[in-house]
C-alpha positions, 0 to 999 in steps of 0.5 A: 504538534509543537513540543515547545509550550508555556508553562500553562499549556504544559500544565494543563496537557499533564491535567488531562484524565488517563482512561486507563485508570492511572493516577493524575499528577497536579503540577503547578509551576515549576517556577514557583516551587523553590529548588529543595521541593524536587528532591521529593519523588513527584506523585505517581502519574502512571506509566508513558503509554505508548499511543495504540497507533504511534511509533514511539514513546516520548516524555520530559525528563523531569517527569520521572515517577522515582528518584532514589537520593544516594546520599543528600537530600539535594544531590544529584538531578532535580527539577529546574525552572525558568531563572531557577537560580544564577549559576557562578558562571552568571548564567540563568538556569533556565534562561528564560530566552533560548533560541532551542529552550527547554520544552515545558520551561523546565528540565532535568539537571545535574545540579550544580549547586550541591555535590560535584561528585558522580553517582548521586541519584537514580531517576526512574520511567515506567513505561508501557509499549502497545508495539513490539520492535527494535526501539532507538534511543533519543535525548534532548540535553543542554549543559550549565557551566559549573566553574571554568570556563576551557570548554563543557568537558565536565557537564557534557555526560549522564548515565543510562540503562542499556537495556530495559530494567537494567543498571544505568550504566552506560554512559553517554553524551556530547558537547557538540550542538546541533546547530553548527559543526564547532564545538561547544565551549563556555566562551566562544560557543556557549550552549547554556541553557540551548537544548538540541537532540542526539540519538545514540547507537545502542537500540532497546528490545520489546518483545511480544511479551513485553507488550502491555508490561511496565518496563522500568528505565533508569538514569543516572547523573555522572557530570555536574551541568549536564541538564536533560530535558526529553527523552524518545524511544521510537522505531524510526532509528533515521529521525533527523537530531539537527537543526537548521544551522546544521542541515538546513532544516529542523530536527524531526523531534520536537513535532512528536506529542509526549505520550502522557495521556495517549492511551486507548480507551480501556476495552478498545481493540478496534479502530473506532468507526471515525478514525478513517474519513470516508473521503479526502478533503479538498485540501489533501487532493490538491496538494497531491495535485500540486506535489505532482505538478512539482514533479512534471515542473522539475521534469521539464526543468531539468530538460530545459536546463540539460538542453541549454548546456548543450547536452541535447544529444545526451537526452536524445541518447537518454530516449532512445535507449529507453525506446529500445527497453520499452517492449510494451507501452511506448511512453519513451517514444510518445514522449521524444515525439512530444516534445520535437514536434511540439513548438513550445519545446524542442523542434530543434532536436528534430534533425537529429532525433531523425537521424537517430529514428533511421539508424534504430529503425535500420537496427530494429529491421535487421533484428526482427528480419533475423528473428522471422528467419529463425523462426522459419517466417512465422509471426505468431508470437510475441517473439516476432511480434515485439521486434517488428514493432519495434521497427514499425514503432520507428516508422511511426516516429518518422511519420510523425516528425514529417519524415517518413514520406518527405522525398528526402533521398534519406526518407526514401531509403527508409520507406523502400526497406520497409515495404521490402520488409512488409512485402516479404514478411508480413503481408498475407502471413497467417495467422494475423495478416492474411485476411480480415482478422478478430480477435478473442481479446487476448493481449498477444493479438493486439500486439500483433494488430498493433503492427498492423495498424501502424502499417495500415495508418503509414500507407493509408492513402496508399493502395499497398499492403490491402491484406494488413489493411483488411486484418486491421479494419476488422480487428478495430470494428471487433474491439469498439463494437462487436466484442472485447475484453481485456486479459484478466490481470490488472498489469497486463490490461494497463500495459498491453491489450486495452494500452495499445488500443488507446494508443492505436486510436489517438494515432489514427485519431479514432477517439471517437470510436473510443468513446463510443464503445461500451467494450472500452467504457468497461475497461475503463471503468473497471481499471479505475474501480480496481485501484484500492482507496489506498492508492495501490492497484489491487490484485487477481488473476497473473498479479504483478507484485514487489515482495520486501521482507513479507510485504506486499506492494501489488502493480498495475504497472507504470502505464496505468496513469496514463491510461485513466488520463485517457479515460479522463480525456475520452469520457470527461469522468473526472474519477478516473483523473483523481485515480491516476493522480492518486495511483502515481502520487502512491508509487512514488512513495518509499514504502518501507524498504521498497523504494519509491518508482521514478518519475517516467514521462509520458507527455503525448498526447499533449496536455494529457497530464491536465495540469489546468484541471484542479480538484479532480475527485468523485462524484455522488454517483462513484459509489465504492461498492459495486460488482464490476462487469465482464463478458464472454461468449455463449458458445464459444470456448466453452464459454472461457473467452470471447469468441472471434468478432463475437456478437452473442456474448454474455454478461458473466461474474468478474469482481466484487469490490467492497469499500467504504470510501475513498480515502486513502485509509478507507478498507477495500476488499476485493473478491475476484470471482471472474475465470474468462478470458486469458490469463483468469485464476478460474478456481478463485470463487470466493477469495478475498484476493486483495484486503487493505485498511488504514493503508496497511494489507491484511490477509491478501494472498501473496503471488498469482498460485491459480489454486483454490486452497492457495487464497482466502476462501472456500475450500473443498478439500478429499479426505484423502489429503490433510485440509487444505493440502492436496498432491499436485504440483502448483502452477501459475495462472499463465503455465500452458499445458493440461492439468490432467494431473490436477483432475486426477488428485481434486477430481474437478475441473477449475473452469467447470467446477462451479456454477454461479447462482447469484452475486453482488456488492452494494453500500449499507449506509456510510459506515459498512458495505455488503458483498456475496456470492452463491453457488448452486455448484462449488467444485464438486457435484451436490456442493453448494456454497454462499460467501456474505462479506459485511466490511466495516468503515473500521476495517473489520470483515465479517465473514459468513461461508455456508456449505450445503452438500445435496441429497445427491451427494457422495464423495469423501471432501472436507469442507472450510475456509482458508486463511493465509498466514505469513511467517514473518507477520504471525505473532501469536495465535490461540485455539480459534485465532491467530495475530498478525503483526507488522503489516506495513502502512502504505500510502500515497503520501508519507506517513505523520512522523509520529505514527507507526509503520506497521499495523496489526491483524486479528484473523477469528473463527468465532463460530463453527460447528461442533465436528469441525476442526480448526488448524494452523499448518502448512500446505507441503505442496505450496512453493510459498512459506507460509501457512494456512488458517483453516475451519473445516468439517467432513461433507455430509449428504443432507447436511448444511453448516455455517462457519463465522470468521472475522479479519479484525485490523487491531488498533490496540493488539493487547490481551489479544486472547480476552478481545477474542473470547469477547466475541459473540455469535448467536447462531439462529439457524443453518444460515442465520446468525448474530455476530457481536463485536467488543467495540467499546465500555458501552457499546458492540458492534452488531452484524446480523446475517438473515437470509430473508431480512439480508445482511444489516449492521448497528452499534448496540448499547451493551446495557440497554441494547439500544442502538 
């Protein structure tokens, strides 16, 4: 990555062959040509070309493609070479030793040898951007000394271009270096011959219609001994100019590669099928590793050096007042409690942290006394439940410090206005402690249990409280061996239900009943499997998401981490290590201007960070692709949750999740066809609800809108309406009540509208993974519809919905697929596609100085049938700006169509409209069809879907058809 190099090395970089058909420029030693050889234009060599995937254009000032003399043949800037010659200051030009020396030992000088006055000579770039955007300015300058020797007033300026094809006119320059806060001077500071970097103020535009354009930049000598030597433009205006003398390190400039030759392939649209891994090297899991013991080693650190200031209380205070915030996870308490009964740290804190645990006990136990009363006594929601456990969650502390039942005057206080407590308010109380109680898995019950469990473990040896006792006992058979699952949301199963369940058994120290239970292994295993490649959680169901300008940034919460250490823990998988390690080391990332989470502890059990195992990674057996599992009751419920102590469930869809990889940059797809259990998006069959490649989203829908014609799938819409539009009012997943309007406009009911044939996702070979779903019923009676998924290695989804209206069949409904278009991503769009631009890169480390944040997006309609409609619009009763992609055609009875469509990661969005009259589909039947995808001069990417072969994919030789 260094830009400093010889003379053969340069010359042996700016002999590498353009494929985009530019002339080659030969260039021999700059030390070998006297200096009358450079008042010459030097040979064409093509345009700077913005690398497809680089955030920037950075080339050598002395490798202009015109310059134009305004008056002698030697005047103004030419090309200088190591000792070039001896300026009558005695300084060699260049020097041929520099602390900062011009990259490729040569540079652009005003030249001091020849006329002194300004305005001599005009050189000229061409250059071609691949990304549109706000470009800043940075140069890499030195300065000769020309005659005095006061200071470098006369050779510290040159003129620019302020804009793109305009008139170098703007002046600019600086005679301070970058290497110490004085300023230069000949004498006292000479910075003859020692380049720094300065960047500048005055941004340059490309639009979207200069893309692909050669845009011409000027520059313009003004000062004599001014000498240039690169030049950046670069969408990151924050690119550190100063070195280490200065700031304490180095600038960021010089590790940015000159963009001669960084061309795509002509004919290449699309990330080849290498560019991502298809899993992470050893090397990049442990440094993860030790970049997050970095952070658990500053943590205690910083306890260790707090604590020896004397400022205990202070990070006791710290603690409690988060305690008193965490309604949810108690990582706060775990953590205190950790580190006071923990030799090795602070069991000197216990006598005040005691103290502390008895005075929030006694405020918690008048809140939530306060709160039961208002509510007329009754425990039945999280409103009384949160405050109880926030008192009970004291008691525990207590317990836990030896200080609950130690006979102290203090602990007895304590204890007697707890079982006051108890006895008055709980105990007996319906719904949750008057008898045995089961639960439908729903996260308020376990909260509720959560009481009392902790009740049941503080009076274990006790014959008090048999109610709570009786609720708790049948709740935990319930969770561990009858039935369970989670809420349907990836948040709340991390932070609430299944959370406080492990939690609930490490401190009765039912472990074992954990790791027993094939409910929980299913919990498990599909948290970890629903956590992208990139890091970042993926989304259904009440999602949890940061929002920024557009950009979506998906949360399973701050608990998960913990919650797959646990799983690590309790059945010795150490997939679920590597992602929790790779899930905290992502939301510890600034992406873009959403900012990065900060470290929260969460230290107990001890050991639970198992910092002594290294290299944790997947195994053989972590395949990618897999339909996870989920299960609800026979009868019960409609067959929508699980029932109470439920033993006759049964196995149900829940998410199909494709992928080719588990690195960081690999795709991920997930489609959530699951609509049981609390908090389920149950008219979301066929979407693809979370798609990332590269890091980057693609079409994931934003928000938790429960509504079929508000994700990326198959839609049903009456003809009454404008596809995909329909009037009723949208509500999220969680909003209580009927939908009886709803019914009325859609005619179906979300819950009961579809009836699964088959589904499934699986592997097919290294480089593409396969995904469906069938449904013999889809919203309406006599609809049927099939979703294929085939994702490629390169980010590419191919697409086939086949919808089938029976014999049977009479309504009035068209029939598609949606698309979610975003308005601040659209950039283009034509008859059958639209471009997205800008999709922000988000990783679990930060990205190579060098490449662009945003990635870009093709969406395709490649094939549909010759009376359907293709239309970019709004849906006027979604509360979301954006607007909606669609494929559709009316219903017929009788009659069966296919729609093709591809969501197409671009790595190089140029003459987007010939790349997509490029694609082929070859339709063989109804169902059947061959799609076929530029991927190169000599090759295609093939993707064939066969209902009898099944799905397969292949790169084709275009001239041979071989593959």
């Amino acid at each position: 990555m260094g830009t400093f190099r010889h003379l053969a090395s340069y010359a042996l970089l700016i002999l590498t062959p353009f494929i985009s058909g530019y002339a080659v420029a030969k260039v021999a030693s700059f030390a070998d040509k006297p200096a009358s050889h450079f008042n010459e234009t030097l040979p064409a060599q093509g345009a700077f070309v913005q690398g497809v995937d680089s955030s920037y254009i950075a080339f050598e000032a002395e490798k202009y493609h015109r310059i134009i003399r305004h008056h002698g043949d030697n005047d103004g800037f030419n090309v200088v070479g190591i000792n070039e010659f001896t300026s009558d200051f005695d300084s060699d030009v260049l020097p041929e030793i520099s602390e900062f020396p011009a990259s490729g030992d040569s540079a652009l000088l005003a030249d001091i040898r020849y006329n002194t006055n300004e305005k001599r000579s005009t050189v000229e770039y061409d250059l071609v951007f691949n990304t549109p955007g706000t470009y800043r300015f940075y140069f890499r300058s030195s300065m000769f000394e020309r005659g005095g020797t006061d200071s470098y007033g006369g050779e510290d300026s040159f003129y620019i271009s302020a804009e793109f094809g305009g008139e170098p006119t703007k002046q600019l320059g600086s005679r301070f270096p970058q290497d110490s806060d004085i300023e230069s001077s000949p004498l006292s500071n000479p910075q003859e011959g020692k380049f720094f970097w300065y960047g500048i103020n005055n941004h340059f535009v490309v639009t979207e219609e200069d893309v692909g354009e050669t845009l011409t930049f000027k520059v313009q000598d003004r000062e004599k001994g001014m000498t240039l030597d690169r030049f950046v433009f670069s969408l990151n205006h924050g690119l550190d100019v100063e070195e280490e003398g200065k700031d304490g390190d180095g600038n960021e400039l010089d590790q940015l590669e000159n963009s001669v030759g960084n061309v795509a392939p002509e004919g290449s649209y699309v990330y080849p099928m290498n560019y991502a891994p298809h899993n992470e090297s050893e090397n990049e899991i442990i440094l993860r590793e030790r970049e997050l013991q970095a952070v658990y080693d500053d943590y205690f650190a910083y306890l260790a050096q707090q604590n020896a200031a004397g400022n205990a209380s202070q990070l006791i205070d710290e603690f409690i007042d988060k305690i008193n915030k965490q309604s949810d996870a108690k990582s706060a308490l775990r953590t205190l409690v950790m580190l006071t009964t923990e030799s090795a740290y602070y069991p000197e804190w216990k006598t005040e942290v005691i103290t502390r645990f008895r005075q929030e006990g006694e405020k918690a136990r008048l809140y939530a006394q306060q709160i039961i009363e208002q509510s007329d006594g009754s425990i039945n929601d999280l409103k009384q439940v949160t405050p109880i456990r926030f008192y009970t969650d004291y008691a525990w502390g207590l317990y836990m410090l030896d200080a609950f039942d130690n006979g102290t005057p203090e602990a007895e206080a304590f204890k007697q206005n707890l079982e006051t407590f108890i006895s008055t308010y709980i105990e007996g109380t319906e719904p949750y402690y008057d008898n045995a109680y089961y639960t439908t898995g729903y996260n308020k019950e376990v909260f509720a249990m959560d009481v009392a469990s902790t009740i049941s473990l503080l009076y274990q040896d006790s014959p008090r409280f048999p109610k709570v006792k009786e609720a708790f006992e049948a709740f935990w058979e319930n969770v561990t061996q009858m039935s369970y699952d989670g809420d349907n949301s990836p948040h709340y199963d991390a932070n609430t239900g299944f959370h406080i369940i492990l939690n609930i058994a490490l401190r009765h120290g039912f472990e074992a009943d954990v790791a027993d239970s094939d409910h929980l292994l299913r919990m498990m295993d599909r948290m970890a499997r629903t956590v992208m490649s990139s890091g970042q959680s993926a989304k259904w169901g009440k999602s949890m998401e940061t929002i920024s300008e557009g950009q979506i940034r998906i949360s399973a919460g701050g608990s998960l981490p913990w919650d797959l250490k646990m799983g690590y823990r309790l059945w010795q998988n150490p997939f679920y290590l590597y992602v929790a390690r790779k899930y905290e080391a992502f939301y510890r990332q600034q992406h873009g201007k959403i900012a990065a989470n900060a470290y929260e502890a969460d230290l107990w059990p001890l050991g639970i960070d198992a910092t002594d195992v290294v290299l944790a990674e997947p195994a053989p057996v972590d395949v990618p692709s897999r339909a996870t599992q989920r299960i609800t009751s026979c009868c019960a419920y409609d067959g929508l949750l699980l029932n109470r102590g439920d033993t006759e469930y049964v196995d149900v869809q829940d998410k199909l999740v494709l992928s080719t990889g588990h690195h960081p940059r690999a795709p991920y797809l997930l489609m959530d066809l699951s609509y049981t259990q609390h908090k389920a998006a149950s008219d979301h069959r066929t979407g693809l609800d979370a798609y990332n490649f590269n890091g980057a989203h693609t079409v994931t829908r934003m928000k938790r809108w429960a509504e079929a014609n508000k994700n990326n799938g198959i839609y049903i819409n009456p003809t009454a309406y404008r596809y995909p539009s329909a009037p009723y009012t949208s509500k999220e997943v969680s909003a209580p009540g009927d939908k009886e309007q709803f019914y009325q406009v859609m005619g179906y009911k979300p819950s009961h509208g579809y009836v699964v044939e088959s589904y499934g996702a699986m592997a097919m070979g290294k480089n593409a993974a396969y995904g469906y779903v069938d449904y013999r019923r889809h919203q309406y009676s006599g609809v049927e519809a099939k979703r294929q998924v085939v994702l490629l290695h390169n980010g590419i989804a191919v697409v086939s919905d086949t919808i089938s209206a029976t014999t049977t069949y009479w309504g009035s409904h068209n029939g598609g697929a949606i698309y979610q278009v975003l308005p601040q991503f659209k950039a283009a769009k034509g008859d059958n596609w639209v471009l997205l631009r800008g999709q922000q890169r988000m990783l679990p480390h930060p990205l190579p100085l060098e490449e662009k944040l945003g990635s870009d997006t093709l969406i395709v309609f490649a094939s549909t049938p010759e009376d359907s409609d293709i239309t970019l619009t709004n849906n006027h009763f979604d509360p979301e700006k954006r607007e909606w992609f669609s494929a559709y055609k009316p219903l017929q009875p009788g009659q069966k169509f296919t729609l093709i469509s591809l969501v197409i990661p671009l790595l190089n969005a140029n003459d987007v409209e010939s790349f997509a009259d490029g694609i082929d589909v070859e339709q063989i039947n109804e169902t059947d069809s061959i799609i076929r995808i530029p991927y190169s001069k000599q090759k295609v990417i093939q993707v064939t879907f066969d209902e009898q072969q099944g799905a397969s994919y292949e790169l084709v030789n275009i001239e041979t058809n071989a593959i």
